[in-house]
C-alpha positions as CSV (number, residue, x, y, z in Angstrom):
1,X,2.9,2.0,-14.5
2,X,-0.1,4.0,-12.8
3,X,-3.0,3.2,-11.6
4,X,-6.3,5.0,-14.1
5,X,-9.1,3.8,-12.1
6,X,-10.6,1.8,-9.7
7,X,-13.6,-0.2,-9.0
8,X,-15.0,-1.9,-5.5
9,X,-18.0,-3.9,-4.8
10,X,-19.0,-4.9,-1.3
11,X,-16.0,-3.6,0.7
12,X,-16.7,-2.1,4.3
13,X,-18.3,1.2,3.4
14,X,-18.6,0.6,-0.4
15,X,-21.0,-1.2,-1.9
16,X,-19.6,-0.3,-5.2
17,X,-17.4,2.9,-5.6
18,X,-16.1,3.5,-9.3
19,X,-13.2,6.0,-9.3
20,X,-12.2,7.0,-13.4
21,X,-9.3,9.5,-14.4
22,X,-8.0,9.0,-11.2
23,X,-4.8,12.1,-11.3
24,X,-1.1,11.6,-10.5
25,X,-1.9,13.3,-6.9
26,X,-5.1,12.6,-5.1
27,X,-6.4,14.4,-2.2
28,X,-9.5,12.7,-0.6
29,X,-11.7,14.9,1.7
30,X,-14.9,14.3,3.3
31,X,-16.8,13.6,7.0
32,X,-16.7,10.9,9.2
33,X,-17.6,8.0,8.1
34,X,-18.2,8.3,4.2
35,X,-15.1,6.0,3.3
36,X,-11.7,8.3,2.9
37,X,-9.9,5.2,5.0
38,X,-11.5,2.3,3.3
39,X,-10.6,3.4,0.1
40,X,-6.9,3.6,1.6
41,X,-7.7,0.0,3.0
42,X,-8.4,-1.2,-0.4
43,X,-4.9,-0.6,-1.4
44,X,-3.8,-2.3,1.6
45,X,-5.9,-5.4,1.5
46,X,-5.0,-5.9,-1.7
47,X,-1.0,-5.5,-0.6
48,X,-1.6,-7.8,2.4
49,X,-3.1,-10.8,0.3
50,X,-0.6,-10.8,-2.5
51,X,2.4,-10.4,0.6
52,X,0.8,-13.3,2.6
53,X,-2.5,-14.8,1.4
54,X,-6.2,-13.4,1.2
55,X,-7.0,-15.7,4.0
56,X,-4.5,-13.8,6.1
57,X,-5.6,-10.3,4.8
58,X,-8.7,-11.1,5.7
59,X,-7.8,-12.3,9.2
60,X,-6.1,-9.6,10.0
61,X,-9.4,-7.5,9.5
62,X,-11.4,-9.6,11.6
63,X,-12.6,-11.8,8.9
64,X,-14.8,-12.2,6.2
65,X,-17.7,-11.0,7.7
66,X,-16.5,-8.1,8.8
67,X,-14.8,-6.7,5.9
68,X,-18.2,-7.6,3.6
69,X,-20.3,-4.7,3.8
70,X,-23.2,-4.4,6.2
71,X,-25.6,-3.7,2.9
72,X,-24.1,-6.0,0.4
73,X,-26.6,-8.1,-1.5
74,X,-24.8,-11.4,-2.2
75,X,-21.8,-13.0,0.0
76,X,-19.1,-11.7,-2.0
77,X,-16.5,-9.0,-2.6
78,X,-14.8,-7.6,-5.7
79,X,-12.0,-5.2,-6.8
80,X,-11.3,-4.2,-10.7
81,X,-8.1,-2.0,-10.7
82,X,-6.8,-0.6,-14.5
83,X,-3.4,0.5,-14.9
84,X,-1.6,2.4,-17.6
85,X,1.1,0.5,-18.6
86,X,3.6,3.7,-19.4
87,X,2.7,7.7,-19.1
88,X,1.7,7.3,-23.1
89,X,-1.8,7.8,-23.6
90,X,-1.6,5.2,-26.5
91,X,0.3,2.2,-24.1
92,X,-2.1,-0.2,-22.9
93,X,-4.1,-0.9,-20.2
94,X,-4.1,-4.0,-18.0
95,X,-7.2,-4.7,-15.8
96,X,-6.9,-6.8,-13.3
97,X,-10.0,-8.3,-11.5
98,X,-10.1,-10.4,-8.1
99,X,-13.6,-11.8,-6.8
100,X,-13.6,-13.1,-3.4
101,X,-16.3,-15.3,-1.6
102,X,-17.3,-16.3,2.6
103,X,-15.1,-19.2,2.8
104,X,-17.6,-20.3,5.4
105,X,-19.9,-21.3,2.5
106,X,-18.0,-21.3,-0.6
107,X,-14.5,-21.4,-2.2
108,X,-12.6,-18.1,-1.2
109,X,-11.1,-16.9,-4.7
110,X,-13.9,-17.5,-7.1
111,X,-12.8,-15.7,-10.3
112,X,-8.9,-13.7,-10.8
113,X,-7.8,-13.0,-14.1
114,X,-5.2,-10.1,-15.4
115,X,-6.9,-8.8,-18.7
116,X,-5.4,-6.3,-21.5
117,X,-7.0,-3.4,-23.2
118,X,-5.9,-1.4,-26.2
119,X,-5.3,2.0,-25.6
120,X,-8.6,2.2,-27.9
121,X,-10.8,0.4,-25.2
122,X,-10.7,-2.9,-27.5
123,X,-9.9,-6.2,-25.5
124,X,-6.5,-7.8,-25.9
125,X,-7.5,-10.5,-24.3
126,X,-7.2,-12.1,-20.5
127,X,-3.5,-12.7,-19.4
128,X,-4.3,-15.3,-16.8
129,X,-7.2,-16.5,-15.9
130,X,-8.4,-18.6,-12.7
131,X,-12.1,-19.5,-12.3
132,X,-13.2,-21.2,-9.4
133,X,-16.2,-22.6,-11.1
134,X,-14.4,-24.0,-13.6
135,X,-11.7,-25.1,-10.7
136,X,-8.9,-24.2,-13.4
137,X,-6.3,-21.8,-14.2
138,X,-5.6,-21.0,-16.9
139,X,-2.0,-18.8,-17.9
140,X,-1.7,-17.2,-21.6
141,X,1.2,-14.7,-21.2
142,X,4.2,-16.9,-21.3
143,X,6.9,-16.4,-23.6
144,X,6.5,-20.0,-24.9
145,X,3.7,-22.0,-25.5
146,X,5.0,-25.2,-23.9
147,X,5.7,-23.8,-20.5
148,X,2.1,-22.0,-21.1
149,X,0.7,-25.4,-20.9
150,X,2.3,-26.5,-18.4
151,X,1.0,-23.8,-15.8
152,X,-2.4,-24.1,-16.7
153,X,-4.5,-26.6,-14.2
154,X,-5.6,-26.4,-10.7
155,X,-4.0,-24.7,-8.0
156,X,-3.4,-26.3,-5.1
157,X,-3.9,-23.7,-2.7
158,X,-7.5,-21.9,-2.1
159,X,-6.1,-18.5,-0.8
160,X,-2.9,-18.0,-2.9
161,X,-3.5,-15.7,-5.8
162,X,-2.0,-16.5,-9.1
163,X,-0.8,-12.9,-9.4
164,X,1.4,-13.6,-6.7
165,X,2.3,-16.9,-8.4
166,X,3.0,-15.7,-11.9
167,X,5.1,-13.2,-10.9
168,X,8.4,-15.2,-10.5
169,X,8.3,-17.0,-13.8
170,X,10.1,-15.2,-16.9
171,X,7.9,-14.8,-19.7
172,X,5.0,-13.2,-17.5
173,X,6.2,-9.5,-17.3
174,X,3.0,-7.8,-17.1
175,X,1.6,-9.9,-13.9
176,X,5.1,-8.9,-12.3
177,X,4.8,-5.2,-13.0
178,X,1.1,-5.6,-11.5
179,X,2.4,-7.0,-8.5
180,X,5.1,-4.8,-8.3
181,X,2.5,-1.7,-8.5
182,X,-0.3,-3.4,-5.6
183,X,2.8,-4.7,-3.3
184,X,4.5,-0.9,-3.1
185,X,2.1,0.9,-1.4
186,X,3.7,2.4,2.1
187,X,0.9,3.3,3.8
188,X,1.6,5.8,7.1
189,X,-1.1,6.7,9.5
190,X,1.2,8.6,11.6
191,X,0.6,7.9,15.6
192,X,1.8,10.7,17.7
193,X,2.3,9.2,21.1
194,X,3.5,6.3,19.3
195,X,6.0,8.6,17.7
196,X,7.6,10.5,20.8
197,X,9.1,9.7,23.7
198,X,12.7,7.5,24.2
199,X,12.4,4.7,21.6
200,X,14.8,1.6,21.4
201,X,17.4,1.3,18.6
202,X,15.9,-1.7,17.0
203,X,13.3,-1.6,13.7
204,X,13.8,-0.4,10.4
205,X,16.3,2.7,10.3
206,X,15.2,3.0,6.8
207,X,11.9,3.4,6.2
208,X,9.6,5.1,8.6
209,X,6.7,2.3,10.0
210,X,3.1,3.0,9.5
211,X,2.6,4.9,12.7
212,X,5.9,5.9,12.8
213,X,6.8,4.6,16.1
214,X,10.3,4.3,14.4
215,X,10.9,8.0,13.3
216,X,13.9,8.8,15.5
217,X,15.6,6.1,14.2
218,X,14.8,6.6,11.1
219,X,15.9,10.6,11.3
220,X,19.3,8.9,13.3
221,X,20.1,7.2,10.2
222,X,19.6,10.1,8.1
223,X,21.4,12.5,10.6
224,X,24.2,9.5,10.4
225,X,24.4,8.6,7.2
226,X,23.2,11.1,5.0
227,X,23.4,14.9,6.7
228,X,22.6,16.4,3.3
229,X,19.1,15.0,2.9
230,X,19.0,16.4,7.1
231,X,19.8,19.0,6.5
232,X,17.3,19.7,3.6
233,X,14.7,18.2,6.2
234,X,15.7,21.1,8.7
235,X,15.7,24.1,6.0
236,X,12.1,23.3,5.1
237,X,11.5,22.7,8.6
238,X,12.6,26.1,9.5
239,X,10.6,27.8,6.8
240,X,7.3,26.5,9.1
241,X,8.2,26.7,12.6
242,X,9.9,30.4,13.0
243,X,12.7,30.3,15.5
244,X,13.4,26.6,15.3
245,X,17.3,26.0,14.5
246,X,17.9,22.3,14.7
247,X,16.8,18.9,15.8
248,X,19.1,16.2,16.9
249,X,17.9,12.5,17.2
250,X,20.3,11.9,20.3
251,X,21.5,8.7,21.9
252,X,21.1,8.1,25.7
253,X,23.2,6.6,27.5
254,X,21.3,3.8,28.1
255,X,21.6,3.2,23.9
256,X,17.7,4.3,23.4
257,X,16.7,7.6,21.4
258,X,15.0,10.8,22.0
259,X,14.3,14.0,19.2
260,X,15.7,16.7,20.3
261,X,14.7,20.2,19.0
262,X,16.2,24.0,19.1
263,X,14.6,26.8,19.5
264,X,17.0,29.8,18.7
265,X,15.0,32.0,21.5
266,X,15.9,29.3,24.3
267,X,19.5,27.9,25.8
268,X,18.6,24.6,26.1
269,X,16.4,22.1,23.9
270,X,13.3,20.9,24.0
271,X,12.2,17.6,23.6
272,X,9.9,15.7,21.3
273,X,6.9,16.0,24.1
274,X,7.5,19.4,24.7
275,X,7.1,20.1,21.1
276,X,3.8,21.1,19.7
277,X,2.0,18.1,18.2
278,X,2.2,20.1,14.2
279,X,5.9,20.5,14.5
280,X,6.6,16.7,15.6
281,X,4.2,15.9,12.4
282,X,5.6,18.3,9.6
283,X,9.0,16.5,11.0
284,X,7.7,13.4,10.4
285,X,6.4,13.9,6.6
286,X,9.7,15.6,5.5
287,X,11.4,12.3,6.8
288,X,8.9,10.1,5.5
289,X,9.3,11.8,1.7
């Protein structure tokens, strides 16, 4: 599944952004300001309320408020993503749709529904649909008709999304393979001081953090574990930064962790902070992919 386009109304710096044909590999360029992190936000928002709740999401953006944007003409927000079900041009497309509103005045989810195109552009039809006006939901995908039924009603919750519902009954494949797609994202906006410097053996040793605060553990357990993929990391490391021979994510003996880097035309090593700030980064992509 892939995403084909997307569509935002009312979200910081867009009023309403339509993106279409929307490539395997997108590069984003442009000044200050005109909306290169928001659109990277979107992706995140949307991860952070189907992981946790929209309420939280929104919380953890300051609030309602300040997410809507400054220019928007009515209180609420909205986000249309279409997916691609398969690479096929002729597989079908599944829409899925999520209006929010200022809980300070109304009912935070007012409209979510999952909705299916043919690859023609002709509607298949909505999935699952949950209308806040209508206080119901209302579930269409199931497998059988009788357990249909017995999902459809009012939810009980007024920040849970029903994608995030759906997605652990059988029957509902398509709302799981949509969360599956808006919960993967790994965002990394890599922090360089955060990066360097001793670190403590504790976090993920698996997957780099979004500022990579974690990135000599994360090369420890590669070093460790896995001295192939290292090694790869090193070679194309080399090909960049001429005279560098090897890097070593080294253990104090006080249990904490320091990069270590060698340079062919020097004895000893270098560390991390004595690196140049390009080398520390290109180190931390190749560990990252």
């Amino acid at each position: 599944m892939r995403i084909e386009s997307l569509r935002v109304k009312n979200f910081k710096a867009f009023c309403d952004v339509h993106l279409t044909d929307i490539p395997a590999m997108l590069v984003v360029v442009g000044a200050n300001g005109t909306g290169k992190s928001t659109l990277f936000d979107v992706f995140s928002f949307l991860r952070d309320c189907l992981t946790y709740d929209v309420r939280k999401a929104l919380n953890r953006r300051g609030g309602f408020r300040e997410v809507l944007s400054r220019e928007a003409e009515e209180n609420t927000m909205q986000f249309e993503v279409t997916c691609r079900l398969q690479e096929n041009a002729k597989s079908p497309l599944i829409v899925y749709h999520l209006k929010l509103g200022d809980p300070a005045t109304n009912r935070l989810i007012l409209l979510e529904k999952l909705q299916r195109l043919e690859a023609d552009g002709s509607e298949g039809g909505d999935l699952f649909r949950f209308a806040q006006a209508e206080r119901k939901f209302t579930a269409v995908d199931a497998a059988s008709k009788p357990f249909a039924d017995r999902l459809n009603g009012e939810l009980s919750s007024d920040d849970v999304l029903s994608l995030q519902v759906l997605r652990v009954f059988r029957g509902y494949s398509e709302s799981n393979e949509v969360y599956q797609l808006l919960t993967s994202f790994h965002l990394f906006h890599f922090d360089l001081n955060a990066a360097i410097g001793r670190k403590p053996r504790t976090g993920d040793p698996e997957q780099l953090s979004e500022s990579g605060d974690n990135l000599a553990l994360v090369a420890r357990t590669l070093y460790e574990q896995h001295p192939d993929v290292f090694a790869k990391i090193l070679t194309r490391l080399a090909r960049h930064v001429p005279g560098l021979t090897g890097v070593e994510p080294l253990v104090m003996e006080d249990g904490s962790l320091i990069l270590r880097f060698q340079d062919g035309s020097f004895k000893a090593p270098f560390l991390d902070r004595q690196m140049s700030d390009g080398t520390i980064k290109l180190f931390a992509y190749l560990v990252l992919l």
